[in-house]
C-alpha positions as CSV (number, residue, x, y, z in Angstrom):
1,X,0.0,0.0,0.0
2,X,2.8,2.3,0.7
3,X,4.0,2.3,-2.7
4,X,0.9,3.1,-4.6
5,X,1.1,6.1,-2.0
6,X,3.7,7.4,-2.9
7,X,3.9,7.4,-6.7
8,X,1.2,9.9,-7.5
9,X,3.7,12.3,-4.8
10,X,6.7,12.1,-7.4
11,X,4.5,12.9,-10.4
12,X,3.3,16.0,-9.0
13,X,6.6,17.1,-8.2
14,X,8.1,16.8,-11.6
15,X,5.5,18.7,-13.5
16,X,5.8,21.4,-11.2
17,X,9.4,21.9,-12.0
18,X,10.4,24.8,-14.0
19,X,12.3,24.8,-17.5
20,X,15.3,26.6,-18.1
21,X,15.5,28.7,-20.9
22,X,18.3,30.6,-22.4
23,X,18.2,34.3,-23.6
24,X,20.8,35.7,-26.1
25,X,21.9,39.1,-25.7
26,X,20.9,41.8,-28.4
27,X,24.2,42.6,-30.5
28,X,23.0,45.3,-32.4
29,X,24.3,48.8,-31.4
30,X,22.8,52.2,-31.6
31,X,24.5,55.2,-33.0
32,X,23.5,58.4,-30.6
33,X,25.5,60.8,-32.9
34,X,23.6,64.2,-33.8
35,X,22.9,64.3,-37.2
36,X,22.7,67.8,-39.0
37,X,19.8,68.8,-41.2
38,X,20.6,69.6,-45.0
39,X,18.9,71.4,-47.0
40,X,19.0,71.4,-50.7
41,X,17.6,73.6,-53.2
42,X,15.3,72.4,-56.3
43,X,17.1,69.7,-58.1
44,X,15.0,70.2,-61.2
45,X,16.9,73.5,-62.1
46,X,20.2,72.2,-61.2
47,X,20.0,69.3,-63.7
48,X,18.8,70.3,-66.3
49,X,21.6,70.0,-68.6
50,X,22.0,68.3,-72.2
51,X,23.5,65.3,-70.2
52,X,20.9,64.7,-67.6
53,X,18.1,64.1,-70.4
54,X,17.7,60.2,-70.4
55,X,14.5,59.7,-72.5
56,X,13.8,62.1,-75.3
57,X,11.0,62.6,-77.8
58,X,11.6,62.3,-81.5
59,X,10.7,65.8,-81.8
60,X,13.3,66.9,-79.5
61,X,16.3,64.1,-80.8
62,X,18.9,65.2,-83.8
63,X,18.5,65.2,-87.6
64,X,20.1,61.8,-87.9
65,X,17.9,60.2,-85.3
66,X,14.8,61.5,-86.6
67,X,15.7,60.4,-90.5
68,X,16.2,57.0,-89.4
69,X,12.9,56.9,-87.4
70,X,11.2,58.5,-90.6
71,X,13.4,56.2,-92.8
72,X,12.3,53.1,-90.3
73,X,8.2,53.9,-90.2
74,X,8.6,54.6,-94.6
75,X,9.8,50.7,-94.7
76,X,7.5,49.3,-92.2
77,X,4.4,51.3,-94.0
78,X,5.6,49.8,-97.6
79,X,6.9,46.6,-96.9
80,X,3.8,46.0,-94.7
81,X,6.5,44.8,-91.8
82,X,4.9,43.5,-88.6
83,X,7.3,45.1,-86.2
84,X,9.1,48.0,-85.5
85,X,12.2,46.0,-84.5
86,X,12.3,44.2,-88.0
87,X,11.6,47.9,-90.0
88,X,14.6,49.0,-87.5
89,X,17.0,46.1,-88.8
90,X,16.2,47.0,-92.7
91,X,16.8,50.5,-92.0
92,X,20.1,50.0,-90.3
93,X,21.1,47.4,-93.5
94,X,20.1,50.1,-96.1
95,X,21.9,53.3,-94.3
96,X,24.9,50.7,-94.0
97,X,24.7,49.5,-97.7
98,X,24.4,53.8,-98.3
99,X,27.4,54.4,-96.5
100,X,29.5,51.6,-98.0
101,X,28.2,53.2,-101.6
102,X,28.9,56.4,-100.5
103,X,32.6,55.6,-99.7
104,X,33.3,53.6,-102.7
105,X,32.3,57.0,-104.9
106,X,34.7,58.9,-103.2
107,X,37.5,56.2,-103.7
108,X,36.6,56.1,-107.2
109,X,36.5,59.9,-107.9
110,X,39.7,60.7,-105.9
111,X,41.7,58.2,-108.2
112,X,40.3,59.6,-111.4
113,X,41.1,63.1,-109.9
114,X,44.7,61.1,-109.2
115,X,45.1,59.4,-113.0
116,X,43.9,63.0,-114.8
117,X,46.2,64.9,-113.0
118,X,43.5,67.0,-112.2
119,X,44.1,68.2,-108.4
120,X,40.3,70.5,-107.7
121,X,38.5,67.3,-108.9
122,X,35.7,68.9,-107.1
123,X,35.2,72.1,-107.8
124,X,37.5,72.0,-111.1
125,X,36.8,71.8,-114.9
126,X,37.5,68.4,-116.3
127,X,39.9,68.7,-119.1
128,X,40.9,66.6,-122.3
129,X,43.7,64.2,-122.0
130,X,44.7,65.0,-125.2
131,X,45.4,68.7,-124.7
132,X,49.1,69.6,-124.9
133,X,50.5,71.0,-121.4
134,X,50.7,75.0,-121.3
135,X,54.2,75.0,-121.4
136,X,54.4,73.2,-124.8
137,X,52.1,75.4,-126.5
138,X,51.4,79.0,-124.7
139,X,54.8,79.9,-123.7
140,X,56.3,78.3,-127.0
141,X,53.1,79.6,-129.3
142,X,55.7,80.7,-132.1
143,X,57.3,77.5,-132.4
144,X,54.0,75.5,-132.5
145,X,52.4,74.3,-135.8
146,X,48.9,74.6,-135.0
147,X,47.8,73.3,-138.4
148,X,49.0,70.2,-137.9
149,X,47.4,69.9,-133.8
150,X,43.8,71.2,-135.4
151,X,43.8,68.6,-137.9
152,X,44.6,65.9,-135.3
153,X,41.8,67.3,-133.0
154,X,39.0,67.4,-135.9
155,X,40.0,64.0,-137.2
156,X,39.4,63.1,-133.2
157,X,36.6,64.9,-133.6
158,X,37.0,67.0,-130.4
159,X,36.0,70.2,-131.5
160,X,36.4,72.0,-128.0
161,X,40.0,71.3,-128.5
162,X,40.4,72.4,-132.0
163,X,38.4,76.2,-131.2
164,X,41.2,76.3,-128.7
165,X,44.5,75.8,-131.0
166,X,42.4,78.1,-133.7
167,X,42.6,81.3,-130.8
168,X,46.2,80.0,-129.8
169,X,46.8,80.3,-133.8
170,X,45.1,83.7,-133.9
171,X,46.8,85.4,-131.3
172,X,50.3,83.6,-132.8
173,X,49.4,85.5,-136.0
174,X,48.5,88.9,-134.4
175,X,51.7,88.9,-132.5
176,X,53.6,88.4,-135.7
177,X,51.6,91.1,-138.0
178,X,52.8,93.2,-134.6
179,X,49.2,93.7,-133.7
180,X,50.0,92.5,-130.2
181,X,52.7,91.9,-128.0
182,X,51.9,88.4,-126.6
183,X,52.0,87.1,-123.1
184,X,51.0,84.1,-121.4
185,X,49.8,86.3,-118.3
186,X,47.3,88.7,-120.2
187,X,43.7,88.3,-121.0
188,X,41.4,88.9,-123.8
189,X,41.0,92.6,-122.5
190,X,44.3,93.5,-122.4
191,X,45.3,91.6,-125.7
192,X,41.9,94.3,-127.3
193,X,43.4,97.4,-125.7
194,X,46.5,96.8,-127.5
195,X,44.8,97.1,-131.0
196,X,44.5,100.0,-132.9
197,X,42.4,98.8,-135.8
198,X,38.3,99.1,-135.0
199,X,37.7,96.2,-137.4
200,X,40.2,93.8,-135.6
201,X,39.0,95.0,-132.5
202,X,35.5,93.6,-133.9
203,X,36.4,90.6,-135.1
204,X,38.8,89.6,-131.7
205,X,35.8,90.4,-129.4
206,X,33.6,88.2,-131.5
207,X,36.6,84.9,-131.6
208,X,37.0,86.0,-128.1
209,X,33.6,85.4,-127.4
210,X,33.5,81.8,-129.2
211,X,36.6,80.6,-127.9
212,X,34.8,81.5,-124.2
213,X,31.7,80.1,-125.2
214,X,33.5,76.8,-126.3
215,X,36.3,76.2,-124.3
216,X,35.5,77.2,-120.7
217,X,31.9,76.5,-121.2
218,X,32.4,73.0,-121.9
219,X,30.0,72.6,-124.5
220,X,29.2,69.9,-126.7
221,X,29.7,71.3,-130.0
222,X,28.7,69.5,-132.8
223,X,30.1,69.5,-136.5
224,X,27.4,72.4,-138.0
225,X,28.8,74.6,-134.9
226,X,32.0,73.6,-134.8
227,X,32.4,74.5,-138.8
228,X,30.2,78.1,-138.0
229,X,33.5,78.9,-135.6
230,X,36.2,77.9,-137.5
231,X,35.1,80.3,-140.6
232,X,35.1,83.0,-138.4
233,X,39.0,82.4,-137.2
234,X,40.2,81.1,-140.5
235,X,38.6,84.7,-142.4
236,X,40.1,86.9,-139.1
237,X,43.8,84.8,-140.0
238,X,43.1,86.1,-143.5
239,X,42.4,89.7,-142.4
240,X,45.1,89.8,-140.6
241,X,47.7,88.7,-143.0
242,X,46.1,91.7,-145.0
243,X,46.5,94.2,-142.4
């Protein structure tokens, strides 16, 4: 009997034992510095520079940019494309395929300029291959036998060329009949001044005017033109071996 007794007496004792937990310390620290108040003025006027703009309107975006966009919405309206992203690709392959065009003319005009010789292949006159450097005929004009160069350049049939050797001719032949004193440096003003004669004066003025017309005009003249000219030199050459 004791025992039953005294079993329930243990039991009661054990549940009314307390647990034992353990409590970890807070690590975290607090910062009790004084803080100052700043104040700042209104950003939007501050940056409000060129290089603060990150999204921008087509209206607002460079020529360039707003060509391609126009080039881009062109190809998607007449291709019927489905995207904007595919209309963007096609646009960037054409101005690429421009470009490479572009660059290749250039090449190709700079080494014509290169091969003719001709230095302002720009803004510059293109000029016959076949024409005889200045200093073989101009500064040498006496020695020159222009009958012989005009029948090479009709039997070319470059008629531009052979207008030119007929004034070269006709100011050889007024400088022999004494009419003029030439030189390479003067003009077709100062070459009139000289004469004395009103009826060479008329007839120079009117050659002057052809060999203009023709030669730094660079005219097409055809065979009916080109024969209208060339009776007005040859009859002043004949005037002025009268004179």
């Amino acid at each position: 009997m004791s025992l039953t007794f005294f079993a329930p007496t243990v039991f009661a004792e054990t549940q009314n034992t307390p647990a034992v937990v353990l409590v970890e310390n807070d690590s975290l620290r607090m910062d009790s510095t004084v803080v100052e108040k700043r104040h700042f003025g209104n950003l939007k006027d501050l940056y409000t520079g060129e290089e603060f703009i990150y999204e921008r309107s087509i209206e607002s975006s460079g020529w360039w940019t707003r060509f391609k966009q126009w080039l881009s919405d062109f190809l998607r309206d007449f291709f019927k494309l489905k995207s904007s992203s595919e209309s963007s690709n096609y646009t960037d392959f054409i101005l690429q395929i421009g470009g490479v065009t572009i660059f290749l003319l250039v090449i190709f005009f700079i080494f014509k300029a290169v091969m003719n010789k001709e230095g302002a292949w720009v803004f510059g006159k293109s000029s016959d291959k076949s024409i005889i450097p200045v200093t073989d005929i101009e500064a040498n004009i006496h020695a020159t036998d222009f009958k012989k160069l005009i029948a090479s350049a009709e039997g070319e049939q470059n008629y531009r060329l052979a207008i030119r050797y007929y004034y070269l001719w006709l100011l050889k032949a007024l400088a022999e009949a004494e009419i003029i004193e030439y030189d390479v440096e003067k003009t077709n003003s100062d070459y009139q001044n000289e004469m004395v004669s009103n009826e060479v004066k008329k007839q120079f003025s009117y050659t002057s005017y052809l060999y203009n017309y023709i030669w730094y005009g660079e005219f097409d003249v055809n065979e009916t033109e080109f024969t209208k000219a060339k009776d007005a030199f040859i009859q002043f050459l004949k005037t002025i071996k009268d004179e």
